[in-house]
PDB file of the backbone (N, CA, C, O) and the ligand in Angstrom, with CONECT records:
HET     ZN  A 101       1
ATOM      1  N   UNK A   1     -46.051 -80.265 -26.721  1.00  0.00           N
ATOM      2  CA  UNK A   1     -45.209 -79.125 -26.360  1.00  0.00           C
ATOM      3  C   UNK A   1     -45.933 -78.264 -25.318  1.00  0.00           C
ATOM      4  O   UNK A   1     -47.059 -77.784 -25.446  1.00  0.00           O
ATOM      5  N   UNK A   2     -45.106 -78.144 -24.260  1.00  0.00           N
ATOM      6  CA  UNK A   2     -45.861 -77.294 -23.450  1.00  0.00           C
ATOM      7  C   UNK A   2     -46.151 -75.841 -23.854  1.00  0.00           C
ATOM      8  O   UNK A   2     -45.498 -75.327 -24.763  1.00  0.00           O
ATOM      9  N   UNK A   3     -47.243 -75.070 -23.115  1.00  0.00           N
ATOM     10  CA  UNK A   3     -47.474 -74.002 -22.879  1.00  0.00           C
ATOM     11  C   UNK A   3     -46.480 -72.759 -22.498  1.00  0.00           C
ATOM     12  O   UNK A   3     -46.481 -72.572 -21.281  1.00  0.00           O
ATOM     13  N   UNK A   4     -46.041 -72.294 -22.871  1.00  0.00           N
ATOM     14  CA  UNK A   4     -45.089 -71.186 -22.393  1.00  0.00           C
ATOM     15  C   UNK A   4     -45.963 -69.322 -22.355  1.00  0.00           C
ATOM     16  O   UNK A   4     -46.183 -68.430 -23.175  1.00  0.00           O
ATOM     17  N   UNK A   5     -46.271 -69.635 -20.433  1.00  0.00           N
ATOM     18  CA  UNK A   5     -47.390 -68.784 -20.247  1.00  0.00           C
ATOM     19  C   UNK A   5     -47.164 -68.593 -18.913  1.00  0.00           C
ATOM     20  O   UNK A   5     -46.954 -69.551 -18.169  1.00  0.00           O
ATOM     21  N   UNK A   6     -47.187 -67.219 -18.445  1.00  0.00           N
ATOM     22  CA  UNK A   6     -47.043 -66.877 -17.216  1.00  0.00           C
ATOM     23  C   UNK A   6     -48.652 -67.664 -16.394  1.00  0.00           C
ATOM     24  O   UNK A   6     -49.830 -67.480 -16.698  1.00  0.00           O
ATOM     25  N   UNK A   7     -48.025 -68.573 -15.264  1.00  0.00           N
ATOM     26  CA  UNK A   7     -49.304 -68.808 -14.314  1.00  0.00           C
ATOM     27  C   UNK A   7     -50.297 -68.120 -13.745  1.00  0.00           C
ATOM     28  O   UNK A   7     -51.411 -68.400 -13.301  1.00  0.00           O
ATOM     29  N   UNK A   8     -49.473 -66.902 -13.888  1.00  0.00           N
ATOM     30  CA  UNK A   8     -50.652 -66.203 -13.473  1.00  0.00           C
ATOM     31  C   UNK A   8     -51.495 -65.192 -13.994  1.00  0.00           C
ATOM     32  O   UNK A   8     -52.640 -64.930 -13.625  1.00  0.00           O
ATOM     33  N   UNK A   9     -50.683 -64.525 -15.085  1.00  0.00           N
ATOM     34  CA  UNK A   9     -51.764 -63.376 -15.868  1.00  0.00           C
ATOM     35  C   UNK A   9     -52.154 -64.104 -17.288  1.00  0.00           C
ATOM     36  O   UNK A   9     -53.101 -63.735 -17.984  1.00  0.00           O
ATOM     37  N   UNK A  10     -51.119 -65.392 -17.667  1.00  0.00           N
ATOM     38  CA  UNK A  10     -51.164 -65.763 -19.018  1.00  0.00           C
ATOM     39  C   UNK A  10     -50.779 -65.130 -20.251  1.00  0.00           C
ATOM     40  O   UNK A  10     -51.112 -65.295 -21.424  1.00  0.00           O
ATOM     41  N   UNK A  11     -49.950 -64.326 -19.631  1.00  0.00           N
ATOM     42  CA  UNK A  11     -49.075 -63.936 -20.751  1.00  0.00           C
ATOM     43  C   UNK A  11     -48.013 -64.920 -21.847  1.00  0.00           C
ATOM     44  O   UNK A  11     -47.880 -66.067 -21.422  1.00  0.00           O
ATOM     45  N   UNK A  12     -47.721 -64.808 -22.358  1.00  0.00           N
ATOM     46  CA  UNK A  12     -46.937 -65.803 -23.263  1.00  0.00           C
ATOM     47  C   UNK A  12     -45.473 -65.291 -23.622  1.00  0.00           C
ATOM     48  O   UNK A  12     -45.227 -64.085 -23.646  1.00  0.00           O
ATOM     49  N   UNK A  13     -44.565 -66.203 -23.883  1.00  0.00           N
ATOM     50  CA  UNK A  13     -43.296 -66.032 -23.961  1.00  0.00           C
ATOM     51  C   UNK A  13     -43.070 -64.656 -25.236  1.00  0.00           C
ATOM     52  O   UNK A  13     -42.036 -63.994 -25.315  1.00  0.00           O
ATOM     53  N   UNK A  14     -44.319 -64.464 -26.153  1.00  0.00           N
ATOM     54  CA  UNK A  14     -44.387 -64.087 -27.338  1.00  0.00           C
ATOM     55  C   UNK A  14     -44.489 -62.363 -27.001  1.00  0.00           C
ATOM     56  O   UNK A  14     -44.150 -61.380 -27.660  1.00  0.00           O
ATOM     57  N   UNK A  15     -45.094 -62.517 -25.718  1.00  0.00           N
ATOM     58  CA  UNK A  15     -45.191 -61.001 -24.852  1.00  0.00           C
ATOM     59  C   UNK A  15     -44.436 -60.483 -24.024  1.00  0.00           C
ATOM     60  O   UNK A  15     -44.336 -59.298 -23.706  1.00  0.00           O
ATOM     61  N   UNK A  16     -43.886 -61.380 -23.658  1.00  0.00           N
ATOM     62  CA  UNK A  16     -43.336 -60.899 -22.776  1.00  0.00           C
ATOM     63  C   UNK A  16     -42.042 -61.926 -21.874  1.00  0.00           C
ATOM     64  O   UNK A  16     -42.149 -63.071 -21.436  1.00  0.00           O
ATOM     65  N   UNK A  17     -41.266 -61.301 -21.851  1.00  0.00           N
ATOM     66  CA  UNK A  17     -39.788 -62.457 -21.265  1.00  0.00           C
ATOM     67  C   UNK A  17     -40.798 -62.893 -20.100  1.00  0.00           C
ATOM     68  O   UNK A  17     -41.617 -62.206 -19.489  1.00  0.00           O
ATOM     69  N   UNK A  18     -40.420 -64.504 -19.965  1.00  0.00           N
ATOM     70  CA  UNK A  18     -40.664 -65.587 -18.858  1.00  0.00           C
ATOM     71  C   UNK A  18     -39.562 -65.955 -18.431  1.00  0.00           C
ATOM     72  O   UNK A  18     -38.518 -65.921 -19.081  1.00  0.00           O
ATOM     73  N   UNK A  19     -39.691 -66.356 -17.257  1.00  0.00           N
ATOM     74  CA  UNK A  19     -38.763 -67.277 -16.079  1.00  0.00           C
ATOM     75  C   UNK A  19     -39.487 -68.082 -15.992  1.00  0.00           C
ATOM     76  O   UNK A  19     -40.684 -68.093 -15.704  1.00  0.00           O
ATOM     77  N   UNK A  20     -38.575 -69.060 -16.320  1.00  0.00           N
ATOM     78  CA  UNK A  20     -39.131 -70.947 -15.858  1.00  0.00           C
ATOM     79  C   UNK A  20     -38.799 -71.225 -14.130  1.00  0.00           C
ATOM     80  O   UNK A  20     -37.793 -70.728 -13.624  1.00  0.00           O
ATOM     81  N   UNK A  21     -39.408 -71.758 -13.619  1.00  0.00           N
ATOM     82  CA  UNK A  21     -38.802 -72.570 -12.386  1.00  0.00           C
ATOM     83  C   UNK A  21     -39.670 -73.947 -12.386  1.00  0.00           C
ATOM     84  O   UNK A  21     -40.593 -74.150 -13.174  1.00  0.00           O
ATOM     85  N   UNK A  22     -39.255 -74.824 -11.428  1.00  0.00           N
ATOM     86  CA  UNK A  22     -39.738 -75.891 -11.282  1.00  0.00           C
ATOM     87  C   UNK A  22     -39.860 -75.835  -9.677  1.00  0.00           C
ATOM     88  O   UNK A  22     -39.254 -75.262  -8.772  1.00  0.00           O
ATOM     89  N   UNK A  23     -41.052 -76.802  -9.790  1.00  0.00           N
ATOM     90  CA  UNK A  23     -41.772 -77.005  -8.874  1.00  0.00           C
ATOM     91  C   UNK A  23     -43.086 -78.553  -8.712  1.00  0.00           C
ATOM     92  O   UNK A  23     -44.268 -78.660  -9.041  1.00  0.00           O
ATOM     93  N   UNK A  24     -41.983 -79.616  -7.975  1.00  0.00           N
ATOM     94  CA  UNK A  24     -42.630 -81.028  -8.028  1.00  0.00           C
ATOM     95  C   UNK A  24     -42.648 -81.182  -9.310  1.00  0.00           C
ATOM     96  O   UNK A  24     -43.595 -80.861 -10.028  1.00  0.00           O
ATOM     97  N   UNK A  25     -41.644 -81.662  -9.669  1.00  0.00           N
ATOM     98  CA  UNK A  25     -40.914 -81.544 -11.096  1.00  0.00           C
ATOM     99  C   UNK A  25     -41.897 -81.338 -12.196  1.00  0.00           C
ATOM    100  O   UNK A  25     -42.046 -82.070 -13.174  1.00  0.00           O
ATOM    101  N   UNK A  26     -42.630 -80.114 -11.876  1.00  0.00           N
ATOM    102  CA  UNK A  26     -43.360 -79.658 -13.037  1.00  0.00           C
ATOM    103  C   UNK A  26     -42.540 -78.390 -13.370  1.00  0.00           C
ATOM    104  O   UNK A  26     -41.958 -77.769 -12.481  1.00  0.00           O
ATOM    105  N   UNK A  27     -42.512 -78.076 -14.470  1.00  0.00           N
ATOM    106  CA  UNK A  27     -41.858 -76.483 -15.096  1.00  0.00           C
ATOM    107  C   UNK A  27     -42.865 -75.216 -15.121  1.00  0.00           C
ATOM    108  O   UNK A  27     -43.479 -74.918 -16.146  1.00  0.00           O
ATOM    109  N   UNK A  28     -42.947 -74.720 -14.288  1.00  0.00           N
ATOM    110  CA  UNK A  28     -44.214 -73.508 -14.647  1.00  0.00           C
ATOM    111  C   UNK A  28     -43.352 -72.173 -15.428  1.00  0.00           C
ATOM    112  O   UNK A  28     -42.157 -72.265 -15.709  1.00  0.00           O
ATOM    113  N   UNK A  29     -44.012 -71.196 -15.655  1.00  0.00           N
ATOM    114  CA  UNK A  29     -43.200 -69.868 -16.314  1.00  0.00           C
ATOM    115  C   UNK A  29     -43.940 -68.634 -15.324  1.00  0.00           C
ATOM    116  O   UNK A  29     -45.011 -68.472 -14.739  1.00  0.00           O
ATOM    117  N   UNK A  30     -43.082 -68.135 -15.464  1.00  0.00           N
ATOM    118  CA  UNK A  30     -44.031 -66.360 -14.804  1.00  0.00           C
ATOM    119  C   UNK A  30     -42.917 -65.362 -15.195  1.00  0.00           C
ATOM    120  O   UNK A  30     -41.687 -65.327 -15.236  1.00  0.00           O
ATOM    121  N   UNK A  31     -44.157 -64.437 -15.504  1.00  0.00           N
ATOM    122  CA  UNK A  31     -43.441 -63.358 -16.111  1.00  0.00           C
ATOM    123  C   UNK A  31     -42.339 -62.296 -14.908  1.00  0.00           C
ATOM    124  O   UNK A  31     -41.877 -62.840 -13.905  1.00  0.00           O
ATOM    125  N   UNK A  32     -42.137 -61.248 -15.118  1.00  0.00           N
ATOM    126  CA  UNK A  32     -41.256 -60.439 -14.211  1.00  0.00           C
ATOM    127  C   UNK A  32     -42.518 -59.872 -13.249  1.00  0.00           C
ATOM    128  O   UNK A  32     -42.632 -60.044 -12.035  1.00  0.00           O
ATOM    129  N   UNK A  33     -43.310 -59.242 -14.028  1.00  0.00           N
ATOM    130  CA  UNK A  33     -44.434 -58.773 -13.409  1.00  0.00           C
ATOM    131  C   UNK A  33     -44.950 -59.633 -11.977  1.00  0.00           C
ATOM    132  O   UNK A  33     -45.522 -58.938 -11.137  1.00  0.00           O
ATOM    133  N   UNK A  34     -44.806 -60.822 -11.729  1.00  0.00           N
ATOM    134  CA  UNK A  34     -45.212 -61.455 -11.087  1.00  0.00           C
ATOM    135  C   UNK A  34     -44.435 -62.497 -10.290  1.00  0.00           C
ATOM    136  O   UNK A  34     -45.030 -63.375  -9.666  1.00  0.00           O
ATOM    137  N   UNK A  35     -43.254 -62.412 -10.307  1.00  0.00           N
ATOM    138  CA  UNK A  35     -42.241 -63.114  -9.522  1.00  0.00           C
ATOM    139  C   UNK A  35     -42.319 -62.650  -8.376  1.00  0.00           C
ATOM    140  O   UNK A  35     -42.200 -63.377  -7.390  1.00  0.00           O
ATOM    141  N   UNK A  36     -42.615 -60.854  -8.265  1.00  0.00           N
ATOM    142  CA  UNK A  36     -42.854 -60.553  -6.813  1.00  0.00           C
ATOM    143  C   UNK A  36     -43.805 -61.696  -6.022  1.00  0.00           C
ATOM    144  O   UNK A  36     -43.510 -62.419  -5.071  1.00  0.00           O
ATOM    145  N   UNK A  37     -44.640 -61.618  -6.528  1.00  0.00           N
ATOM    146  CA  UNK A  37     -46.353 -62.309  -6.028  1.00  0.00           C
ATOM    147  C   UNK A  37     -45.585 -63.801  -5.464  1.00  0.00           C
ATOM    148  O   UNK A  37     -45.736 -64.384  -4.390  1.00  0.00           O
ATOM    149  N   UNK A  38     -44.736 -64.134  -6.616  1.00  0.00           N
ATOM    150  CA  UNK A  38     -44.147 -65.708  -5.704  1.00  0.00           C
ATOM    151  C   UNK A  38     -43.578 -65.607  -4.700  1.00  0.00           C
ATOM    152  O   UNK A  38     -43.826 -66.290  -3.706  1.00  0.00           O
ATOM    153  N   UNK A  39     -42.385 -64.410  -4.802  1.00  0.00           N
ATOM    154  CA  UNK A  39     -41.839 -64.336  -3.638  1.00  0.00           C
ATOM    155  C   UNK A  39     -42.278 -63.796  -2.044  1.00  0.00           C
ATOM    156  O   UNK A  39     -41.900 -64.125  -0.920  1.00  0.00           O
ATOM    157  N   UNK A  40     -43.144 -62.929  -2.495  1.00  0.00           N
ATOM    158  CA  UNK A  40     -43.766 -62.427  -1.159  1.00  0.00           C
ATOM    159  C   UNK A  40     -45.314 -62.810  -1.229  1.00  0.00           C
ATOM    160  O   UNK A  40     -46.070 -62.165  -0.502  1.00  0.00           O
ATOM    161  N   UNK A  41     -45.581 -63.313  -1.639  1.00  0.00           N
ATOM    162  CA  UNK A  41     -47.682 -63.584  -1.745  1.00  0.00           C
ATOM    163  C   UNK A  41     -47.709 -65.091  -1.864  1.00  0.00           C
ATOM    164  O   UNK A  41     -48.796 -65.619  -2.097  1.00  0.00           O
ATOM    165  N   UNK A  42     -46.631 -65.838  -1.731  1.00  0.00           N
ATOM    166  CA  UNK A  42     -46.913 -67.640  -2.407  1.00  0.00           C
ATOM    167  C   UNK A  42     -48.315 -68.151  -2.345  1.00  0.00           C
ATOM    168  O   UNK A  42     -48.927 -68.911  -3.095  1.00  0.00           O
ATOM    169  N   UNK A  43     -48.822 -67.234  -0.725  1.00  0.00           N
ATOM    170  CA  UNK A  43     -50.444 -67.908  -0.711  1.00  0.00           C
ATOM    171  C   UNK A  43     -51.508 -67.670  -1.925  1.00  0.00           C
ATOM    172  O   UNK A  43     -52.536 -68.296  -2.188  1.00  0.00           O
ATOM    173  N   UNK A  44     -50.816 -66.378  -2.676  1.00  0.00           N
ATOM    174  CA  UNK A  44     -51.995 -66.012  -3.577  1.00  0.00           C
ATOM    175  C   UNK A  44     -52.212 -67.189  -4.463  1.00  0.00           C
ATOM    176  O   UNK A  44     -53.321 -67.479  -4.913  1.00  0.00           O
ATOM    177  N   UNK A  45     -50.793 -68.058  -4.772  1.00  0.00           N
ATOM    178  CA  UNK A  45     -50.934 -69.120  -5.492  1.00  0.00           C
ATOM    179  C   UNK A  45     -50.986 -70.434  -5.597  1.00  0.00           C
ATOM    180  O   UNK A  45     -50.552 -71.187  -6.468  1.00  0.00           O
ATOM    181  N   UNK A  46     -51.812 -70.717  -4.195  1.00  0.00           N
ATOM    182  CA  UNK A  46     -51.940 -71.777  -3.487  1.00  0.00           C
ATOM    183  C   UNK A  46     -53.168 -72.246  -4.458  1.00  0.00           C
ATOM    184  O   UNK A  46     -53.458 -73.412  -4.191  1.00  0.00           O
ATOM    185  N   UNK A  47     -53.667 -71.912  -5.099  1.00  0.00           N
ATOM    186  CA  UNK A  47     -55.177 -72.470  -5.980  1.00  0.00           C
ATOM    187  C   UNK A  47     -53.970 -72.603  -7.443  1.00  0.00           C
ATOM    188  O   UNK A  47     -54.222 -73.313  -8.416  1.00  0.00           O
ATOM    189  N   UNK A  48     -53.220 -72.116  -7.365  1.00  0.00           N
ATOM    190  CA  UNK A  48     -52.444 -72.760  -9.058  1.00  0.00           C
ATOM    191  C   UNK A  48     -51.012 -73.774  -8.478  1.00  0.00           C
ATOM    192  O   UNK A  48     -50.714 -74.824  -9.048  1.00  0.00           O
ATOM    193  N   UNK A  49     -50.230 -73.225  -7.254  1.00  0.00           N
ATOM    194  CA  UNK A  49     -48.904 -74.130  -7.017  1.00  0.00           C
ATOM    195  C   UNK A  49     -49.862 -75.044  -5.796  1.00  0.00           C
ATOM    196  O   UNK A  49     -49.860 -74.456  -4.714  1.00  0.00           O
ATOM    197  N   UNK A  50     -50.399 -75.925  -5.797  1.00  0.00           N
ATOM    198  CA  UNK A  50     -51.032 -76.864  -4.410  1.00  0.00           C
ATOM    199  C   UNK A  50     -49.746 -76.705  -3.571  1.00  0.00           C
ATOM    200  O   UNK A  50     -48.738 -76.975  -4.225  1.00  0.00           O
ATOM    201  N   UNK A  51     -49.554 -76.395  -2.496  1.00  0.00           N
ATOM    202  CA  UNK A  51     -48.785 -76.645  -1.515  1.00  0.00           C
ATOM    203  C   UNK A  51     -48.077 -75.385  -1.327  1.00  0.00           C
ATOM    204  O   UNK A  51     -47.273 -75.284  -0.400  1.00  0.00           O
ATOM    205  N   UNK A  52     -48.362 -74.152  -2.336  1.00  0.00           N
ATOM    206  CA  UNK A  52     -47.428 -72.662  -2.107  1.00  0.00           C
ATOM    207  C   UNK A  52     -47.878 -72.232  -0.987  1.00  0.00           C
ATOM    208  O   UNK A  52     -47.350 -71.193  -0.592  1.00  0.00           O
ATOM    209  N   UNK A  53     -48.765 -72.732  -0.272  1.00  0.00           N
ATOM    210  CA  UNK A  53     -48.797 -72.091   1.011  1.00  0.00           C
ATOM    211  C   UNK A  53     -48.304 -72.363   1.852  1.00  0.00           C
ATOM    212  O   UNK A  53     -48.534 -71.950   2.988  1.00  0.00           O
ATOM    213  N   UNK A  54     -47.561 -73.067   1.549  1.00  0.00           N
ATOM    214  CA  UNK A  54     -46.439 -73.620   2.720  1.00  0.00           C
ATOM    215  C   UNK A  54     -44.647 -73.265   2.480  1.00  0.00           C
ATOM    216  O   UNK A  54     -43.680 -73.487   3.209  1.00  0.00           O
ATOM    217  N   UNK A  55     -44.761 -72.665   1.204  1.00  0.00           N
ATOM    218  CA  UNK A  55     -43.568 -71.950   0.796  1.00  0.00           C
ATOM    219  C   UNK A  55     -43.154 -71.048   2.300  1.00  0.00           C
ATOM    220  O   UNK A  55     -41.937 -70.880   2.232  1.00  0.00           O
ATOM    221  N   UNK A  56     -43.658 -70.446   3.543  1.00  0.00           N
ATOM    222  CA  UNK A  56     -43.030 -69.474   3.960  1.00  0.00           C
ATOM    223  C   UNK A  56     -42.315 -70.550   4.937  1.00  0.00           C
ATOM    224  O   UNK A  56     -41.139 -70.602   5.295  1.00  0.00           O
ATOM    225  N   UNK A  57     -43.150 -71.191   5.176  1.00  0.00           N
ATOM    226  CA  UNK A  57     -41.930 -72.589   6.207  1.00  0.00           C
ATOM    227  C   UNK A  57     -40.705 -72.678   6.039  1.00  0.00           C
ATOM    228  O   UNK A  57     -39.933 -73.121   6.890  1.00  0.00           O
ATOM    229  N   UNK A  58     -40.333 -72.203   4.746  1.00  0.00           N
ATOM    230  CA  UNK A  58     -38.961 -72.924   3.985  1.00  0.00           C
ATOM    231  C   UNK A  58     -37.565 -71.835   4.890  1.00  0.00           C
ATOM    232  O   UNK A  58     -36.375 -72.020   4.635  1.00  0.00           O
TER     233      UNK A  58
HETATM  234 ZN    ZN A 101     -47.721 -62.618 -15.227  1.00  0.00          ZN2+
END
């Protein structure tokens, strides 16, 4: 069973509401707190999503 844990602070579903998305058909979670960071920072998470640094191409 997977982990249900924000990627980036590690918060858990138990703390705090998560959003799932997928990505190279893996399922990651992130909390609200940090959806900004995907949407406008993708590079910050180029060491956890391999290839988010190329999210602004899109
Ligand atoms: Zn978080």
């Amino acid at each position: 069973m997977e982990d249900k844990k924000c990627i980036i602070c590690g918060k858990t579903h138990l703390e705090i509401p998560l959003t799932q998305f997928d990505y190279k058909q893996t399922n990651f979670w992130i909390c609200p707190q940090h959806i900004p960071v995907l949407i406008h920072e993708p590079t910050k998470m180029a060491d956890l999503l391999p290839g988010a640094d190329q999210f602004e191409a899109v």
